[in-house]
C-alpha positions as CSV (number, residue, x, y, z in Angstrom):
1,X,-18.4,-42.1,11.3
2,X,-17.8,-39.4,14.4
3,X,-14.3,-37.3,13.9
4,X,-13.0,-34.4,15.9
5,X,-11.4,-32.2,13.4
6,X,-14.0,-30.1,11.4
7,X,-13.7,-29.7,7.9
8,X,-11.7,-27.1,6.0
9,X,-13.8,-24.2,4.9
10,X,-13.3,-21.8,2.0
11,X,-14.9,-19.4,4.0
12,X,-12.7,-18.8,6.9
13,X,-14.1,-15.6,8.5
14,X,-16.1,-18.3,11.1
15,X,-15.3,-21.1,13.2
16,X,-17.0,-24.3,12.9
17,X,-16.9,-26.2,16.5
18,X,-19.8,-28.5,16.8
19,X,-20.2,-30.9,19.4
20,X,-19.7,-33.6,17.3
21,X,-18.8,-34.2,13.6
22,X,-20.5,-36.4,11.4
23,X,-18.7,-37.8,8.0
24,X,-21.7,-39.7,6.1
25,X,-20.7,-42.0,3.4
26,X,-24.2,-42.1,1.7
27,X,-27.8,-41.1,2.6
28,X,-28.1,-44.0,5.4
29,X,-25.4,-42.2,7.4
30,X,-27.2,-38.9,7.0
31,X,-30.2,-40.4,8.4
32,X,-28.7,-42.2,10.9
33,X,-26.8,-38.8,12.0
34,X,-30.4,-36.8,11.9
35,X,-32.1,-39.3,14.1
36,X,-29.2,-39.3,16.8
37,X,-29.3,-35.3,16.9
38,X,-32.9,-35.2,17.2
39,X,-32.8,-37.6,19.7
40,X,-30.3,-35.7,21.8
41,X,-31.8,-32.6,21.0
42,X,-28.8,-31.4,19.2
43,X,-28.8,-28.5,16.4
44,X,-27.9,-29.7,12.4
45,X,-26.2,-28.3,10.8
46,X,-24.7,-28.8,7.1
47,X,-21.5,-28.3,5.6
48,X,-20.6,-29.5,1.9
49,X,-17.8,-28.0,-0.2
50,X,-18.2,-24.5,-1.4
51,X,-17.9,-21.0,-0.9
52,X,-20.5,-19.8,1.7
53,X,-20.8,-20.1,5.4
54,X,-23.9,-17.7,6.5
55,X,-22.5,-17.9,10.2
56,X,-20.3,-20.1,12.7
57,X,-20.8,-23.2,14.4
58,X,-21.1,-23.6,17.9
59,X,-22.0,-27.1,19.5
60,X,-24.6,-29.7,17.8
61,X,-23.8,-31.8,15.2
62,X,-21.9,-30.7,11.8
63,X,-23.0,-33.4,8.6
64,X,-20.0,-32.7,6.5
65,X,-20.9,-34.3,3.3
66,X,-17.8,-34.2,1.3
67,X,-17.7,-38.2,1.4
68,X,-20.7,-38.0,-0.8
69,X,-18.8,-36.8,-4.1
70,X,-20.4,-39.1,-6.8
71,X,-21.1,-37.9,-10.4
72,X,-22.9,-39.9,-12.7
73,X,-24.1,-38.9,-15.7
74,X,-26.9,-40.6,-18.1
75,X,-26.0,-39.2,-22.0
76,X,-29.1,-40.6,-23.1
77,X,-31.7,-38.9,-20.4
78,X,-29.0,-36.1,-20.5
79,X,-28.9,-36.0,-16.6
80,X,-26.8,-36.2,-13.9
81,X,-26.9,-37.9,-10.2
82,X,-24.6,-36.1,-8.0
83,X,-23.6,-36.4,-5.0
84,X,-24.2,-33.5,-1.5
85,X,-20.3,-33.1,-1.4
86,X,-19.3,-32.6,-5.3
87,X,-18.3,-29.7,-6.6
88,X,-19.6,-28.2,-10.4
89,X,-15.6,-29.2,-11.8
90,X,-16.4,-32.7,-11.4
91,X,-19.7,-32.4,-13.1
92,X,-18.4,-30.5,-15.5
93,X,-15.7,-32.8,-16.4
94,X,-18.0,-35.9,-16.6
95,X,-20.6,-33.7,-18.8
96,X,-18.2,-32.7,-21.0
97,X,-17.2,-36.1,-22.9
98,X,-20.6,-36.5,-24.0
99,X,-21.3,-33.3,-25.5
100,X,-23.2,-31.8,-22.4
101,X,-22.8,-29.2,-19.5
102,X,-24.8,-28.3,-16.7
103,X,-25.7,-25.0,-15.5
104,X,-22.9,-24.1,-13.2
105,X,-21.5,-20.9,-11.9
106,X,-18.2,-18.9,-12.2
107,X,-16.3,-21.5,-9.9
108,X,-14.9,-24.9,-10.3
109,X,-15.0,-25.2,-6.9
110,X,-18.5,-24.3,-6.0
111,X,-20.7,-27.2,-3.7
112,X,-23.1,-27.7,-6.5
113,X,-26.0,-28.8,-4.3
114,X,-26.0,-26.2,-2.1
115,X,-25.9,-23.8,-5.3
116,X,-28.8,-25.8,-6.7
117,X,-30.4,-25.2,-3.6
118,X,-30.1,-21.6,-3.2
119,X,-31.4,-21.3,-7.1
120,X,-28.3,-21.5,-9.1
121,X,-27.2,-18.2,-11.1
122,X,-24.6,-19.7,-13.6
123,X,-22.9,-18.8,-16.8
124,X,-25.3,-20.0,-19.3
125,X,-28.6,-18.8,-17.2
126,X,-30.1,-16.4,-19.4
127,X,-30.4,-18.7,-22.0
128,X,-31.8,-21.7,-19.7
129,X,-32.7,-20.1,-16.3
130,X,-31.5,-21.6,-13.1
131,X,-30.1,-24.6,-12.0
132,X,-33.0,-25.0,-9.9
133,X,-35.3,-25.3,-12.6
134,X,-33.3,-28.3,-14.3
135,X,-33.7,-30.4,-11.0
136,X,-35.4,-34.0,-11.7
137,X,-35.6,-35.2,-8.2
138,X,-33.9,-34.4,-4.8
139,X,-33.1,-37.3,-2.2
140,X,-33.6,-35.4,1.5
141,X,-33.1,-36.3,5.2
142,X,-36.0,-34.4,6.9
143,X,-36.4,-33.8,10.6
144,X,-38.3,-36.7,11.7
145,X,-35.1,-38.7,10.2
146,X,-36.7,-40.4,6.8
147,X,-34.7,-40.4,3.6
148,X,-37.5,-38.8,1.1
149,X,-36.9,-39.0,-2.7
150,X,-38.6,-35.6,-3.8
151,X,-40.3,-35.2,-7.1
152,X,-43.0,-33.0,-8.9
153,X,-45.7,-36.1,-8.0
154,X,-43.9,-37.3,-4.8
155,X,-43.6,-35.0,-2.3
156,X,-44.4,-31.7,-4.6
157,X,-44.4,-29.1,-1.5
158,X,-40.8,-30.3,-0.9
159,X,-39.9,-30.3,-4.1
160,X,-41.3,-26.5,-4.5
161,X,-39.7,-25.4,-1.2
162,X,-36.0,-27.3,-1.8
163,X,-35.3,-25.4,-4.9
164,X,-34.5,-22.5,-4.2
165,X,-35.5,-22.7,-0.4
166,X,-31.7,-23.9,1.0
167,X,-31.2,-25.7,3.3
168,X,-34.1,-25.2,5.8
169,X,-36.2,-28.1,5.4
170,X,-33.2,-30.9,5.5
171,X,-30.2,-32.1,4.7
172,X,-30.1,-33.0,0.7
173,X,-28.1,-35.9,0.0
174,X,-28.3,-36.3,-4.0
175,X,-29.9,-34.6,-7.3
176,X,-31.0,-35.3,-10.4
177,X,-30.5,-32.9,-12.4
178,X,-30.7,-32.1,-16.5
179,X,-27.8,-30.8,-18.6
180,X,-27.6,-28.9,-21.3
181,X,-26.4,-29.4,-24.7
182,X,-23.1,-27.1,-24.5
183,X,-19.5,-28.2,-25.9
184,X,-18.0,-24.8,-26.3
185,X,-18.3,-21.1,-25.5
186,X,-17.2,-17.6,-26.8
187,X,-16.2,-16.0,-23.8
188,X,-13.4,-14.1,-21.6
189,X,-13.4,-10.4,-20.5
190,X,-11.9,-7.1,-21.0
191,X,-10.4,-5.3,-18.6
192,X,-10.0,-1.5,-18.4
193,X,-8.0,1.1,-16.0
194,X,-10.5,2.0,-13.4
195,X,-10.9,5.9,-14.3
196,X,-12.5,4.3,-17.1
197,X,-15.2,2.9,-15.1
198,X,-18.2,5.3,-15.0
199,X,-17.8,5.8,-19.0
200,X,-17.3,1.5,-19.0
201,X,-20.5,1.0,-16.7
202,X,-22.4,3.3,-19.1
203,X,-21.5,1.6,-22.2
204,X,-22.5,-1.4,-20.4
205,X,-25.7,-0.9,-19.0
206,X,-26.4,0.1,-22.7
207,X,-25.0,-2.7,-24.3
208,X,-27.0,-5.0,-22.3
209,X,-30.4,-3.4,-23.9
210,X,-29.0,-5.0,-27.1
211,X,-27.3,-8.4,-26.7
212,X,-29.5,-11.9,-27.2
213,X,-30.6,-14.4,-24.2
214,X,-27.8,-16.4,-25.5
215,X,-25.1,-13.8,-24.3
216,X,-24.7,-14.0,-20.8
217,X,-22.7,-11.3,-18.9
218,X,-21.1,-9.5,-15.8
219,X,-18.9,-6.0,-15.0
220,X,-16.8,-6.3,-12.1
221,X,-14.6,-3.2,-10.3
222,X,-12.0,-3.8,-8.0
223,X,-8.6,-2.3,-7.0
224,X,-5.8,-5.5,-6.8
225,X,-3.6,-5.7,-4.3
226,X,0.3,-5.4,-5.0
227,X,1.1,-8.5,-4.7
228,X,3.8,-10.4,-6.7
229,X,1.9,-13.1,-8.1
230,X,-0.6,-11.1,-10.3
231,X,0.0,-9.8,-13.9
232,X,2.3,-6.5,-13.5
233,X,-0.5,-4.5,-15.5
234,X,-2.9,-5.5,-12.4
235,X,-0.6,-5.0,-9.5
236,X,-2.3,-2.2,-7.0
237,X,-4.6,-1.2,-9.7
238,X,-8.2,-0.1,-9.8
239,X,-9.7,-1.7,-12.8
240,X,-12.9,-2.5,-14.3
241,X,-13.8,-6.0,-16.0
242,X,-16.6,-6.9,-18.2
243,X,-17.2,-11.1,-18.5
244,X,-19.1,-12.3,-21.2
245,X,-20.4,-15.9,-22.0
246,X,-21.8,-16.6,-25.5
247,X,-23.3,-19.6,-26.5
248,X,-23.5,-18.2,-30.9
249,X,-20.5,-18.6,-32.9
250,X,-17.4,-16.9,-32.1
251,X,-17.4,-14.6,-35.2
252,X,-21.2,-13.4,-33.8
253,X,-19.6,-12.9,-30.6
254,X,-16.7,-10.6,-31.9
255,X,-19.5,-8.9,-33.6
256,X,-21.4,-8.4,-29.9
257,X,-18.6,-7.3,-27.9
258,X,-17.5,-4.5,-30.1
259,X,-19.5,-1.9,-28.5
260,X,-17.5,-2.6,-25.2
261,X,-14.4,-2.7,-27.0
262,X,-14.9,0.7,-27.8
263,X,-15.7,1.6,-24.3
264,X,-12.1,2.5,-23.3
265,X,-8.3,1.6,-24.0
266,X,-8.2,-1.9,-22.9
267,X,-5.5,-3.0,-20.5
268,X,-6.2,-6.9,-21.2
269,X,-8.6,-9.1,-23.4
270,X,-9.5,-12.4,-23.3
271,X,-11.8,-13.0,-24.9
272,X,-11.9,-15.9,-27.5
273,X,-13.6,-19.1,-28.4
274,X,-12.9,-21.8,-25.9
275,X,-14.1,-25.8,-24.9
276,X,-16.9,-25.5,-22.3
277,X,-14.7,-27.2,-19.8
278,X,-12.3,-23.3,-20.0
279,X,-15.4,-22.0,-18.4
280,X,-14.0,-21.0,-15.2
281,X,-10.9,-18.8,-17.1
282,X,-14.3,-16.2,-17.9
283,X,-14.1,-15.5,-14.2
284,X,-10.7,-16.8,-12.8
285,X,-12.2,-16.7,-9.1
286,X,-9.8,-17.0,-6.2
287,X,-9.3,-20.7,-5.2
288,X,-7.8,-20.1,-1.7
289,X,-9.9,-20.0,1.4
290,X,-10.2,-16.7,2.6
291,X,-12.1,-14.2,5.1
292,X,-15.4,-12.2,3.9
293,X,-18.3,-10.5,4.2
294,X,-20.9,-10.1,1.0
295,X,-24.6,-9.4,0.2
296,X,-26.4,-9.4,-3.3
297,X,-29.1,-7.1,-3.8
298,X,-31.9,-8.3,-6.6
299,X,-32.8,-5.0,-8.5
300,X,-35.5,-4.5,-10.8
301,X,-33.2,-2.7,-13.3
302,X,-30.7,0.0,-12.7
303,X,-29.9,3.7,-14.2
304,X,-26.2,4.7,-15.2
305,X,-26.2,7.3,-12.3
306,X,-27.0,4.9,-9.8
307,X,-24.4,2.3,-11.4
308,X,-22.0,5.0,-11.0
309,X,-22.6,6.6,-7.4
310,X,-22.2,2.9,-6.2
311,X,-18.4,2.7,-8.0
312,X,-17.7,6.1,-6.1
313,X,-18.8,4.5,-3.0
314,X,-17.1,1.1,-2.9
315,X,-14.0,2.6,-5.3
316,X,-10.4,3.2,-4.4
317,X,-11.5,5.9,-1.8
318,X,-13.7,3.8,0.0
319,X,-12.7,3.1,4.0
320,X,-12.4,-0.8,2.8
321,X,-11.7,-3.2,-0.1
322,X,-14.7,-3.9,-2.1
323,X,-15.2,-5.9,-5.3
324,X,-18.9,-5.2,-6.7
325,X,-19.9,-7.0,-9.6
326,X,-22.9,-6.7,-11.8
327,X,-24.6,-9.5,-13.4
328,X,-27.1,-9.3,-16.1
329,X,-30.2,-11.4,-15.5
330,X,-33.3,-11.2,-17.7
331,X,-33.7,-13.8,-20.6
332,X,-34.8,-17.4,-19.2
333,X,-34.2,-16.0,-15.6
334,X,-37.4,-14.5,-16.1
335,X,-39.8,-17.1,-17.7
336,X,-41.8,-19.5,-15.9
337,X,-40.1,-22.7,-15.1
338,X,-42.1,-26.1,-15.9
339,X,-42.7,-26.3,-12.3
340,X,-43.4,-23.6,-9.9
341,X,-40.3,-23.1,-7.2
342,X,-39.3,-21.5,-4.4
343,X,-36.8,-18.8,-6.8
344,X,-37.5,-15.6,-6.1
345,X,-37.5,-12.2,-7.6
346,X,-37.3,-13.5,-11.7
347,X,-37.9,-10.3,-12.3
348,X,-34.9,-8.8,-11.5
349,X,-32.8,-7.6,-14.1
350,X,-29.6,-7.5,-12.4
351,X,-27.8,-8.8,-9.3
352,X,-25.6,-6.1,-7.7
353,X,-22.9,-8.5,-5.6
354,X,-21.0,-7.0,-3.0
355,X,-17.8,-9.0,-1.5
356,X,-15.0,-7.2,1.3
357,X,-12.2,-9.4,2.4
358,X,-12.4,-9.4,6.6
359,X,-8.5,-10.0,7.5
360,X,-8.2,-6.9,9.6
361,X,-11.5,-5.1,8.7
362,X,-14.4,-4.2,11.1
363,X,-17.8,-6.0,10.2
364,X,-19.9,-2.5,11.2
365,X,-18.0,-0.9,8.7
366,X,-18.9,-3.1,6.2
367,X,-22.7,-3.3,6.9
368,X,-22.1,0.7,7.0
369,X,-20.9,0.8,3.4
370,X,-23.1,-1.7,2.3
371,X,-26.3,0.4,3.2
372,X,-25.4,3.1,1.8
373,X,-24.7,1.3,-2.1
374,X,-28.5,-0.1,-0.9
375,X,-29.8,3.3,-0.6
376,X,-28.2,4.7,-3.8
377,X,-29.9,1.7,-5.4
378,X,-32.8,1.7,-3.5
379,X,-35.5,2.8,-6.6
380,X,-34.9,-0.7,-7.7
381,X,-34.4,-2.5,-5.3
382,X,-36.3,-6.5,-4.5
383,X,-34.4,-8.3,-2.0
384,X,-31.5,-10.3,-1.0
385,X,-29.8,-13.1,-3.0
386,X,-29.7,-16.3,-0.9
387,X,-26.6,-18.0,-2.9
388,X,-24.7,-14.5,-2.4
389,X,-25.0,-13.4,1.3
390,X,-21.9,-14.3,2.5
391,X,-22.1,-13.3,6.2
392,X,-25.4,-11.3,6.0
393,X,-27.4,-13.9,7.0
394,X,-27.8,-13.5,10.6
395,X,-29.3,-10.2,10.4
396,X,-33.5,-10.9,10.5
397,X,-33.6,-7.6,7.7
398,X,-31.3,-9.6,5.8
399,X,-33.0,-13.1,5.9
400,X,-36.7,-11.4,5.6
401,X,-35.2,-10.0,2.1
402,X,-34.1,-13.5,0.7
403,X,-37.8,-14.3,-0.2
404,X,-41.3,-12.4,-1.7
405,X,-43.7,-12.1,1.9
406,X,-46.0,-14.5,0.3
407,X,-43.0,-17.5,-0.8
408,X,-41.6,-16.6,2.6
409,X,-44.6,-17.5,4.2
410,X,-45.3,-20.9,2.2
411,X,-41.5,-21.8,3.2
412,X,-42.5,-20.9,6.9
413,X,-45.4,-23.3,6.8
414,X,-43.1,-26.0,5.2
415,X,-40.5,-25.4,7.7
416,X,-43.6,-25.6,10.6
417,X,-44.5,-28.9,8.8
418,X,-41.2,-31.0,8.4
419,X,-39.5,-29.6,11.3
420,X,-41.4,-28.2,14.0
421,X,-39.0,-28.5,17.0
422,X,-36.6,-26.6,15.0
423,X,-33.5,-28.8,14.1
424,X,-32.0,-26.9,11.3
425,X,-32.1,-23.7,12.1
426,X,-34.3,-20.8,13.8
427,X,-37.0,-18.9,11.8
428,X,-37.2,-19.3,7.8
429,X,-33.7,-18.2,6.3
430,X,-32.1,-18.3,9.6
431,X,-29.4,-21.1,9.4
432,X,-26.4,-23.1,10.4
433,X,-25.7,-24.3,7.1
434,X,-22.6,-24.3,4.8
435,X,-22.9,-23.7,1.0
């Protein structure tokens, strides 16, 4: 079960070099990999299959659950049991023959666990909130090294604090979670030339006043790089892209986007009616590991002069590459879930993401940058996004932001509880762990 070469990671910006290396097959082998830590007084920490790694790994022991990659999927109960090391593309392919789809986010290869975990902001959220709130059960390795099965009755503060707590308070070896009754989707995006941006963002923020819960959305700026294997109309350009994900019929949905149409001369659209399982085309998200550094700031709402004073900070002129996207949030997001969680901020209205690339770029800059898009959006601003800080984690500022002072707290006493001496990680939102 020990090896001695870590685990590929899609974030490559840190190095993972634990002491030892732990390759689980199912939740006995997690357990069994707890106990041994805690008995040697070794550090856990937890890498699965996705896109985030809050910090590197020095020494203790690694669980790298990628083993644990079983999907199955109930069409009756219209669930899903998957497995720590799955991605969503396997759920979404095992969903998808029986008329269902769960609430995954813009990537195939995502760890959809460790998304679960952090909350879950997908494609179809502002019609059915997040991920977290479809959990059934959780199956967890706490500190003490017992295999829990987690549920509303059994275990309820766990089950509070798992969803949308991380990875803090164990290593999670399964869900059970519900899917949704999704077979297809209107969706795509249009992209314009970046000096179209401000007038873009404006028509945007707009728009977004008007559209149902059913229409979920994002805008996106970024200037390509010239390389050869992107489309020659993106090639070293600055351009601005609007994603859009609607659930209504497609001739409703040409009806919705028209607005943005009309926003500016369109370089490339996409948009069109599509099987559930195209998803991922809305977004196209790199699938190559890479190096990078990214926050996402929870805001109340935003103003079109804010919107815009972040594009002139993070646009071509800015001292590095920046891709900032804005999601819209609202809808479900904001509504009460059947049972209370650790989610914070539902009442943001959008998520402002920040993401640099780090081959050859100084991390002070970055922060630099970043602080000063905070303080242009600062009238709005809640906190931090746990499932999109992407490097930011080891600042305290940073990990006091994931979480409301008084959920923060509750997840403190929780953490106090179930791990007192400290095995996964220093104070709450302080970890080792891999998304």
């Amino acid at each position: 079960m020990t090896t001695h070469t870590p685990p590929e990671s899609f974030q490559t910006a840190f190095t993972l070099a634990p002491e030892r290396l732990v390759e689980p097959v199912g939740p006995a082998g997690v357990r069994d990999a707890v106990r041994d830590a805690a008995a040697r007084g070794l550090h856990v920490a937890v890498h699965a299959t996705g896109h985030g790694l809050p910090g590197p790994v020095e020494g203790g022991v690694l669980i790298s659950t990628r083993r644990m990659d079983e999907v199955e999927v109930d069409p009756l109960r219209g669930t899903a049991r998957i497995g720590a090391g799955v991605t969503w593309g396997r759920v979404i392919a095992a969903a998808a023959p029986h008329g269902l789809a769960p609430l995954n986010g813009s990537s195939p290869g995502v760890g959809a666990v460790s998304y679960t975990l952090g909350g879950g902001l997908g494609i179809l959220a502002r019609e059915f909130g997040y991920a977290a709130d479809h959990v059934r059960s959780l199956d967890v390795v706490t500190a003490d090294g017992v295999l829990r099965h987690v549920t509303p009755d059994a275990e309820p503060d766990l089950f509070w604090g798992l969803r949308g707590g991380g990875h803090r308070l164990g290593v999670v070896t399964g869900l059970e979670i519900g899917l949704v009754a999704v077979e297809r989707l209107y969706g795509g995006s249009l992209t314009f030339d970046g000096e179209a941006a401000p007038e873009v963002l404006r028509c945007y923020l707009e728009w977004t006043r008007t559209v149902p819960d059913t229409c979920a959305s994002s805008v996106a700026a970024l200037r390509y790089p010239d390389a050869p294997q992107l489309p020659e109309h993106l090639r070293g350009r600055y351009v601005v892209s609007v994603r859009v994900a609607y659930t209504g019929p497609a001739a409703r949905g040409e009806e919705l986007v028209a607005p943005l149409r009309a926003a500016g001369p369109v370089l490339s659209d996409s948009l069109r009616e599509m099987p559930y399982t195209e998803n991922h085309t809305i977004h196209s998200d790199p699938p190559y590991p890479h190096a990078y550094y990214g926050e996402g700031l929870m805001l109340r709402d935003l103003d079109a002069g804010s919107a815009v004073r972040v594009l002139e900070l993070t646009g071509p002129e800015a001292p590095m590459m920046t891709v900032v996207q804005l999601n819209h949030l609202g809808g479900a997001l904001a509504a009460a879930p059947a049972h209370d969680s650790a989610v914070p901020y539902r009442e943001a209205g959008f998520l402002l993401r920040l993401l640099s690339p780090l081959d050859g770029t100084d991390v002070t800059a970055v922060r630099a940058l970043y602080a000063e898009v905070a303080g242009a959006t600062a009238p709005y601003d809640l906190g931090r996004s746990l499932n999109f800080s992407f490097g930011g984690g080891d600042r305290a500022e940073s990990c006091r932001a994931l979480h409301e002072p008084r959920t923060r707290e509750r997840l403190a006493g929780l953490v106090s509880r179930y791990d007192p001496a400290s095995l996964f990680g220093g104070a709450y939102g302080v970890s080792r762990d891999a998304r």
